[in-house]
N, C-alpha and C positions, 0 to 999 in steps of 0.2 A: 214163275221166276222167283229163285229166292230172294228176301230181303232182309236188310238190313235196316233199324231204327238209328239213326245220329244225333246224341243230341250234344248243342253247344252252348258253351255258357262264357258270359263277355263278362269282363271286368265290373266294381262299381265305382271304381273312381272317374276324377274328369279326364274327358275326351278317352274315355277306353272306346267306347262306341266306335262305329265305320259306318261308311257308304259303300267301301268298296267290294267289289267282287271278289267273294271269297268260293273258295276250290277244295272238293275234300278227293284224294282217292285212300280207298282202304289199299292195304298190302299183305298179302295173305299167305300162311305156307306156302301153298300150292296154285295161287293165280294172285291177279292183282283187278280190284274195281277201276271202271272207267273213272277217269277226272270227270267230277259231277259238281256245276254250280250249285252253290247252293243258295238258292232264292225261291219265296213265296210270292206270288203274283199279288199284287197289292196289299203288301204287308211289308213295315219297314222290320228290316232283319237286323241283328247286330246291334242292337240299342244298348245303351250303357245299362249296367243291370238286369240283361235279358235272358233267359232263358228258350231257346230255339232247336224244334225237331224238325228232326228231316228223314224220309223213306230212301233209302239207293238198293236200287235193283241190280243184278247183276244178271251174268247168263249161266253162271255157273259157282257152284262151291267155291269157297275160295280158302279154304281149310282154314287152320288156325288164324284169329289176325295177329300180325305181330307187331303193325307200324300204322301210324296215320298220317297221311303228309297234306299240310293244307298249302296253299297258297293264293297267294292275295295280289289280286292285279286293280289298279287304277282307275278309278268310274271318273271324276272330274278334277280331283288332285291330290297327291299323296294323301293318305289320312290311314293312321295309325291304328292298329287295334288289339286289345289288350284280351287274348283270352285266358280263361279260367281252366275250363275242364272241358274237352269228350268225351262223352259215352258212346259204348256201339253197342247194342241192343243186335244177337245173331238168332237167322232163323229157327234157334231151337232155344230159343228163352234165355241163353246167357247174356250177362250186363260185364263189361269189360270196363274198365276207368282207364281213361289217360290225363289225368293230369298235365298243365301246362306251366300258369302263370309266368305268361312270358308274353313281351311287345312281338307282333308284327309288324315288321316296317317297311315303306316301300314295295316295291316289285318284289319280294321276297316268299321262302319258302320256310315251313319248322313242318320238321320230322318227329313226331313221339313216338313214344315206346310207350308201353300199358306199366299202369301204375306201381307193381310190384317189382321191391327194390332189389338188387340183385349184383353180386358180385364178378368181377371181369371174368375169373375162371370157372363160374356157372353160367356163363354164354356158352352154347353148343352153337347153333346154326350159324351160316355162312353170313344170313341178312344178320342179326344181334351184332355178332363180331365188326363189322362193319360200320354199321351205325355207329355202335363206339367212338371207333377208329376219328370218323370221319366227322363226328361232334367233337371231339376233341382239338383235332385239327384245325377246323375255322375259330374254335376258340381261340387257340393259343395265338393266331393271326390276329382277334378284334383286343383281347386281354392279354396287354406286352406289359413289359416291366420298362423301370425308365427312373435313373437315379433325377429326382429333383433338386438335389444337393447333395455334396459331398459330405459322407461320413452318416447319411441316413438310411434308414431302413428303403428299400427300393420302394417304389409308389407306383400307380399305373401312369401309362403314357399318354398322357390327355392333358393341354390346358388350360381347359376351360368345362365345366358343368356339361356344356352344350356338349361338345367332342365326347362322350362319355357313353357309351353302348346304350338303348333305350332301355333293357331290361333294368340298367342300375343307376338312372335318371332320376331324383324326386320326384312322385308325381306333382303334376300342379298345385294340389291342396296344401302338399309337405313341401315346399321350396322355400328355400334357406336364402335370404339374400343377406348377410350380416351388418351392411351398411343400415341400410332399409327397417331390420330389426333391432339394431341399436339406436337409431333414431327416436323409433317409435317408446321403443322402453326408456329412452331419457324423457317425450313429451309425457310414457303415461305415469313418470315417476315427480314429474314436475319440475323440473332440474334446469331445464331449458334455461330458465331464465337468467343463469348464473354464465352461458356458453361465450356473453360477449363479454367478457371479465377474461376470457381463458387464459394468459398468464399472469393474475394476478393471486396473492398467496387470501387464504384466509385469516379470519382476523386472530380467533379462539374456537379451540372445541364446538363450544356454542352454534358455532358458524355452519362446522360438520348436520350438527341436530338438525337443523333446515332442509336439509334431503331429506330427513324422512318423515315430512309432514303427510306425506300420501303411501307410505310404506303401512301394512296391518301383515306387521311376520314376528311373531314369539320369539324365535331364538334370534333375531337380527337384531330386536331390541332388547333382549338380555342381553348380547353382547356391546352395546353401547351404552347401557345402565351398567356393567360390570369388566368392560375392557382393560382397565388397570390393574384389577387385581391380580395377583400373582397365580392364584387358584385357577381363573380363568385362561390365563396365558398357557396352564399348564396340563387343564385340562381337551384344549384344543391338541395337542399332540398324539393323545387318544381317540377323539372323536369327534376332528373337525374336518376340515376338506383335504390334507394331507395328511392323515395318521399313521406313517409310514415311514418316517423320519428318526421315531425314537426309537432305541435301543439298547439295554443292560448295559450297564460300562461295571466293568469289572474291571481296568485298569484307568488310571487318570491319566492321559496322554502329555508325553512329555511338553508336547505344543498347546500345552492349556495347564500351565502349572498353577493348580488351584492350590492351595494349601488350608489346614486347621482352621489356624490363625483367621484368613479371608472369611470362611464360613461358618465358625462356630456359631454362632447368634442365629443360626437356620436350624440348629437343631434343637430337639429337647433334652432335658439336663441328664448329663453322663453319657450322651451320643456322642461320637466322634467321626468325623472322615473316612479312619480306615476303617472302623468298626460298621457303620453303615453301606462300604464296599461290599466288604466281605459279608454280610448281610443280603447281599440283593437289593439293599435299597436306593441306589444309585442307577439313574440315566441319562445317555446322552443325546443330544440331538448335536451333528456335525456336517456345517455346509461345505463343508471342500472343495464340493465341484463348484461352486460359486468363484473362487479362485480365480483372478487373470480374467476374468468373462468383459469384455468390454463394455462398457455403459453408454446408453444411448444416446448421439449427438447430433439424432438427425433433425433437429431444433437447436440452431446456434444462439438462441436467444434465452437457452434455460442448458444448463449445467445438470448433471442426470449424474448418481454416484450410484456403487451398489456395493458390497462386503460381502465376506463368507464368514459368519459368527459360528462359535463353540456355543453349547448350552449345557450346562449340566444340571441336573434335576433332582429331586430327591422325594422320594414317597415317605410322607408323616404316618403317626400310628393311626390316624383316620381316614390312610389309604387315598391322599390328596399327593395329585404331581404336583411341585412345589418348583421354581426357577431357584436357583441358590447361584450360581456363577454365570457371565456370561463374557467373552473375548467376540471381539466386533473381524477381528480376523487370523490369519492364520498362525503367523509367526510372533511370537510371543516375544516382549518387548517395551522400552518403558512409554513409546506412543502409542502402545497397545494394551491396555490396563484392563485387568479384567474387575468390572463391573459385579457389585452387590447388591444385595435389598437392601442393606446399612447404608448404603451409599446416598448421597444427594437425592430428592425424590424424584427429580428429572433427568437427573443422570441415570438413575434405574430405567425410569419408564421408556428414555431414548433409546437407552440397550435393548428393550424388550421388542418397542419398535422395530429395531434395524433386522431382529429374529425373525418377525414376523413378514418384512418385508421379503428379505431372501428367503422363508419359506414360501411365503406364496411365486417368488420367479419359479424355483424347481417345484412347484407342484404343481404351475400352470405349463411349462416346459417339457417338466422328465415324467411326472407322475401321469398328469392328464395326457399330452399332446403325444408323446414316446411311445408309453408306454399302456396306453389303452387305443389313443384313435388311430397311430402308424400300422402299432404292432398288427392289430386287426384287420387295417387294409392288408397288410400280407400275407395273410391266413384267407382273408377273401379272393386275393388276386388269385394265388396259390392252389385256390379250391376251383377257382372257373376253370384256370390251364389245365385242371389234371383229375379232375373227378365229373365225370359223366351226370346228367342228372338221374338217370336209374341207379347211380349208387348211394347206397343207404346214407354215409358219411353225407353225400352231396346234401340229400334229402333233411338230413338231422341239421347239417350247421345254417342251412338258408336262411332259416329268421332268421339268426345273430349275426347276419352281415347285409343286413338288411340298409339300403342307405349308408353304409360305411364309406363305400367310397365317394360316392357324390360327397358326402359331408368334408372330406376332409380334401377332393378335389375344388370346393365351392372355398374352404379355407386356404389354401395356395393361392385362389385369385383373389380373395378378397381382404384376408386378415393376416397369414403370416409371410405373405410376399416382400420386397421391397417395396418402401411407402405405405405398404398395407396400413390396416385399422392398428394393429397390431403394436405399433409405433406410434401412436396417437396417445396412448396413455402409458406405455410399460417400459422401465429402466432400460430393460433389456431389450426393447424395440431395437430395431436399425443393424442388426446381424445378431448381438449376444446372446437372442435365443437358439439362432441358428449355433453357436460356438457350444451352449450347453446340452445340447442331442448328441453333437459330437462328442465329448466328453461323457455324457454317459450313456454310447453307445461302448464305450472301450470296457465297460462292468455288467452292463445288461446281459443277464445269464436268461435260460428257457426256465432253471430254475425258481426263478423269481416270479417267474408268474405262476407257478404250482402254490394258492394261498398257504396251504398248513407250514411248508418249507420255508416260504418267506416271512413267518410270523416268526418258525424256529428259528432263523437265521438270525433274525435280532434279539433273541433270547426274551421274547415278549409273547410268550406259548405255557406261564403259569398262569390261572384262572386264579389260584391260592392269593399269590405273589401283587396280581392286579387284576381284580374284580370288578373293574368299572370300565372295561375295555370292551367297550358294545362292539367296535369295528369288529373284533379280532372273534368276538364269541360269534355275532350272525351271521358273520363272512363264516366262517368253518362248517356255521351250521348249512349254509347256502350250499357251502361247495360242495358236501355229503347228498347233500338232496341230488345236484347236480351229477355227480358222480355216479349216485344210484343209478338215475336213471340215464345217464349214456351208459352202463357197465348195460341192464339189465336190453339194452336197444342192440346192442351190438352185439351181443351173445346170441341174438336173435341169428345173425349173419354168418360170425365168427364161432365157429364151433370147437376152434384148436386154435392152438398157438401157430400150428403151419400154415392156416386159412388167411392169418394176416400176414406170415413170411410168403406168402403167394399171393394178396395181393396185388398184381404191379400199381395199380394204379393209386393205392392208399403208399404205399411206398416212394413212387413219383409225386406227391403231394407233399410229403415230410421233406422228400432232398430238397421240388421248388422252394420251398419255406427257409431253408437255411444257405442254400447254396448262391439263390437268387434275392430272394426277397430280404434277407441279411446277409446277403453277401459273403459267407462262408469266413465271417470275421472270427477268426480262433477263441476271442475271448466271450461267443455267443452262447457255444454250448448246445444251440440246439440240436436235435437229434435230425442224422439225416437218414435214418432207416428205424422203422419198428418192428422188436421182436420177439414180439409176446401179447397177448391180450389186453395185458395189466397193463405197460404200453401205450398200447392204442388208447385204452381208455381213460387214461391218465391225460395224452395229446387232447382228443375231443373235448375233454373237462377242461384242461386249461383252455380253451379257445373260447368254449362258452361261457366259462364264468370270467374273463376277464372281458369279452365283447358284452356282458351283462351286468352281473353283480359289479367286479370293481371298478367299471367304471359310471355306475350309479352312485356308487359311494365316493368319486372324489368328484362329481362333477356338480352334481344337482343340490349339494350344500354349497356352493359359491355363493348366491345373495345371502344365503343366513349369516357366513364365517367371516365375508369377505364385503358387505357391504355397507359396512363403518367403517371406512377409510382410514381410519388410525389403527384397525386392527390386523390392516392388511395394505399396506401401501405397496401401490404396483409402481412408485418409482420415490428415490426420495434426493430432494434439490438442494443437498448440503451434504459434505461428505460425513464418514463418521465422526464420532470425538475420540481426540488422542490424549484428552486428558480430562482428568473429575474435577469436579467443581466448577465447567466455566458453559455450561446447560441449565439455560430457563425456559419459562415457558411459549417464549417468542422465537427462540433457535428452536426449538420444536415442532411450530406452526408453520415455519417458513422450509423445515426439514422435508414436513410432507407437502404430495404433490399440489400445484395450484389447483383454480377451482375448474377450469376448461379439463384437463386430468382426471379430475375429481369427475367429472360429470360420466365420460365417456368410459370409464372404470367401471361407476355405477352401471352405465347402459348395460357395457360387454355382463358383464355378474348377475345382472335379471334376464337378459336374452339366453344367458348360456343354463341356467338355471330352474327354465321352464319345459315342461314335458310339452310334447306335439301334440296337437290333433290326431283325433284317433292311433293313439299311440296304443301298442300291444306290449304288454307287461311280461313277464317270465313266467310263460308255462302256456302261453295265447298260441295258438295255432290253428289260424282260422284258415290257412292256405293247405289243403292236405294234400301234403308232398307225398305221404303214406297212404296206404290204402290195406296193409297186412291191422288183422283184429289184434295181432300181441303186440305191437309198435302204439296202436289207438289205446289198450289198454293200459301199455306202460303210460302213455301219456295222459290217463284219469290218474294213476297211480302218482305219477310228478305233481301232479296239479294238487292232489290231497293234502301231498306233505306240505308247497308252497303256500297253501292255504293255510294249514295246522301255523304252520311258523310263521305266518303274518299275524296270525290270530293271537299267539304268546307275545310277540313285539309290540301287539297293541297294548297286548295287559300290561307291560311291563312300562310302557311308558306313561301308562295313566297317570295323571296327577303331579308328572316330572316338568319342573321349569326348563330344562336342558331337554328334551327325548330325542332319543336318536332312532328314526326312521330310513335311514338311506338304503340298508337292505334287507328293507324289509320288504318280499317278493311281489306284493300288490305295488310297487313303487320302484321297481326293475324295469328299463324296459328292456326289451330281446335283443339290441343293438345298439351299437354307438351309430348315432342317429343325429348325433346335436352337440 
């Protein structure tokens, strides 16, 4: 009788292992194998990290295989199991891979397809077409869309962690409980002790210092040895945890009437205002959207303000951002004075302050929360409803939506809900961060996230002009790397430009993305059809480098930029000043947040700021969704570059007090994850 070899491979994470009874039948062109337990007589099967064969006979041929369907029935109580990969071993020597990495759960069944990846309209047979179909289908039934607030990018429909399909569940190892881990990172930062004080102000700076008796972080303490300086303030714009803010002002807006007069004394002699416009040497940084946001009042016992300031900047002949102006809010006015370095030294520093604060609301709001962890769940969601796991796309984007939604279904329960953690420390708790997604949902373009376009769009894409702009140079270099190698993955698939107008199903993937999962808001832009290679490849690239690259770069500099509390106040307990001269340095202390604030700020900035357990870095692909040798070798060839260019960002920051590592590719990881 001929035979066939099986063999099966279990997860190594926890509880991948079973007890239960597991069922394989082949499905073959031309016949199909009996349902065959699969069990060794006195041998435990199924072990976490096991590898297990098995012989199944058949009575006959059973031609090509083209399916494997297992399933898994009940020995003494549910128990989940996590496989890896089968092989079928046929009786004329061929080894076939089907690829899995997928839970089994319950009484359930999973149907693979053999590892090579494969486009809708290269299914010939009646079984392939089907399968499709009909994986698709139970998909789009377990992954629904489900607006969690108005005015946001759509989310899935789940609320709670638990509720959450088993394939896209934390494992155990990797579970996120935010409460739990900001606890922990207030006991292990030492802080604790300051928590039954929580609304009482601190005394001086000084006070601040006392957090960091158990902190050992280089650039955390540069920044609280050098937080005043102007240089500093101005170099974070470039290459702190928002560096996305600044941009070329070639005009001085009428609503920030700086003049000469205000600024001379910023320049060097014979420099002027318009002559350093005209120049390039002028930038601005403009919180607008901060505008109207309401300030959080969900503690009636502490008064919560927040601003939308103007900044305007100016680059010296030593190629230093430099603060020269600064308006605390919008409309210009004489209880709105725009603030100098000439000025009071505490009326500067309060201005610089209020900067800092409302940069960090929209970079922990529009930058991080918007516009990496949303955007991402919808490109995930997007990708389960409408791409089959034999298609390549499906195949490429896995890692980088890896834990995506868990992570940011685990943040609705626990951090930016009502009452959440969320509110605990941030101005904007208690809805305002909800009012600013919506606000800059009405400007979020697909554009924006293509990096080199959105560097060009802020006119901050000269190298000449500013040479110290690490974001802007490793992001571009990331993104080319990235680019390469989805261009040279998909070429593999896509042979024409009509292979991707044929398509349906990468086409059905583009409309879910904007119709659904943004809503089809006019002012999105995204594209709801692609047509052309350049395209697709262009789509793939943005997904990946923003589910990787940028958002390594505004996340995991938080404890560095953001964990001196005066450089980054996430709320502040006195409104602004409406006029100079009547700021010392006690209206300043009691400005920023108490110490209960102060503490739990701290927490959130080290828990969000730390890499996982066995985290997998940009170019790791230890799951192999592929199994084609020009897919394996494009990905030695990703790997090379990602190496090459961690290797130069090493060099480059040797011996720098400031170095900026954020993407540099050994320090990527493949997902928003955290």
């Amino acid at each position: 009788m001929p035979s066939y070899t099986v063999t099966v491979a279990t997860g190594s994470q926890w509880f991948a292992g079973t007890d239960d009874y597991i069922y394989l039948t082949l499905v073959g062109a031309e016949s199909c194998s009996e349902k065959t337990l699969l069990d060794k007589p006195l041998y435990n099967d199924f072990e976490r990290g096991a590898v297990d064969s098995y012989d199944i006979k058949v009575a006959e041929n059973l031609g090509d295989i083209e399916l494997v369907k297992i399933e898994k029935k009940k020995y003494w109580m549910h128990d989940d199991w996590y496989c890896k990969y089968i092989t079928v071993k046929t009786p004329i020597g061929d080894y076939i891979e089907f690829p899995c990495f997928r839970w089994v759960v319950d009484d359930k069944e999973l149907i693979l397809r053999d590892g090579r990846a494969r486009l809708p309209q290269h299914d010939k047979s009646r079984v392939a077409k089907q399968h499709r179909r009909k994986e698709l289908e139970n998909r789009q039934k377990i992954y629904r869309w489900k607006e969690w607030h108005p005015g946001f990018p759509m989310s899935i429909d789940a609320k709670t962690h638990k509720e959450l399909p088993r394939d896209i569940q934390f494992d155990s190892e990797k579970g996120v409980d935010f409460a739990l881990n900001y606890t922990k990172a207030i006991e292990n930062l030492c802080v604790n002790q300051f928590m039954h004080m929580f609304q009482s102000s601190w005394g001086d700076f000084a006070d601040f210092e006392r957090i960091f008796m158990r902190i050992n972080n280089t650039i955390s303490e540069y920044v609280m040895q050098h937080w005043k300086e102007d240089f500093m303030f101005g170099y974070q714009f470039l290459n702190g945890c928002n560096p996305v803010m600044i941009q070329k002002c070639t005009k001085i807006p009428d609503k920030f009437p700086v003049t000469q007069e205000m600024v001379k004394d910023c320049f060097e002699k014979d420099l002027t205002l318009e002559n350093e416009l005209k120049a390039g040497n002028l930038f601005i940084a403009d919180y607008e959207i901060m505008e109207d946001i309401t300030p959080n009042a969900t503690d009636p016992c502490t008064l919560q303000y927040l601003a939308a300031p103007i900044c305007l900047l100016h680059k010296n002949s030593e190629n230093k951002i430099l603060p020269i102006a600064i308006q605390l809010n919008q409309i210009p006015g004489e209880d709105n004075p725009i603030f100098v370095p000439t000025d009071n030294e505490y009326d500067w520093l309060l201005a610089k302050i209020w900067v800092k604060s409302s940069d960090f609301h929209v970079h922990q709001t529009v930058t991080h929360l918007l516009k990496t962890h949303l955007i991402s769940e919808v490109f995930a969601i997007a990708m389960f409803r409408q791409l089959p796991a034999v298609h390549p796309v499906y195949k490429l984007l896995m890692p980088h939506i890896r834990f995506t939604i868990a992570i940011n279904t685990k943040a609705r329960e626990e951090l930016i809900c009502e009452c959440g953690l969320f509110d605990k420390a941030n101005g904007t708790g208690g809805g305002g961060h909800a009012e600013l997604v919506q606000k800059a949902m009405k400007t979020f373009t697909y554009k924006s996230l293509c990096f080199p376009e959105s560097i060009k769009a802020r006119g901050m894409d000269s190298i000449e002009e500013l040479p110290y702009y690490f974001y802007r140079d490793d992001g571009l270099r990331v993104w080319e790397i990235i680019k390469s190698f989805v261009e040279e993955v998909m070429h593999i698939y896509y042979d024409s430009d009509k292979t991707v107008l044929e398509d349906e199903e990468i086409q059905a993937f583009v409309k879910d993305v904007c119709s659904f999962g943004m809503q089809d808001f006019d002012s999105c832009e995204f594209p709801k059809s692609l047509k052309n290679r350049e395209q697709l490849v262009e789509y793939v690239t943005v997904i990946i480098f923003t589910t990787s690259a940028q958002h390594a770069a505004i996340n995991f500099g938080q404890f560095d930029w953001c964990s001196w509390i005066p450089n980054a106040p996430p709320t502040m307990r006195r409104p602004p000043p409406t006029k100079k001269g009547e700021v010392d340095l006690p209206f300043i202390v009691t400005s920023l947040p108490d110490r209960g604030r102060s503490c739990w700020h701290l927490g959130a900035v080290w828990a969000l700021s730390q890499f996982q357990e066995n985290e997998l870095f940009l170019g790791m692909y230890p799951d192999e969704h592929f199994i084609e040798k020009t897919v394996k070798k494009a990905m030695e060839n990703f790997q090379k570059k990602l190496d090459e260019l961690s290797k130069l960002i090493k060099n480059r920051n040797e011996g720098k007090k400031l170095p900026y590592y954020y993407l540099s590719p050994d320090r990527i990881p493949n997902s928003v994850a955290v």
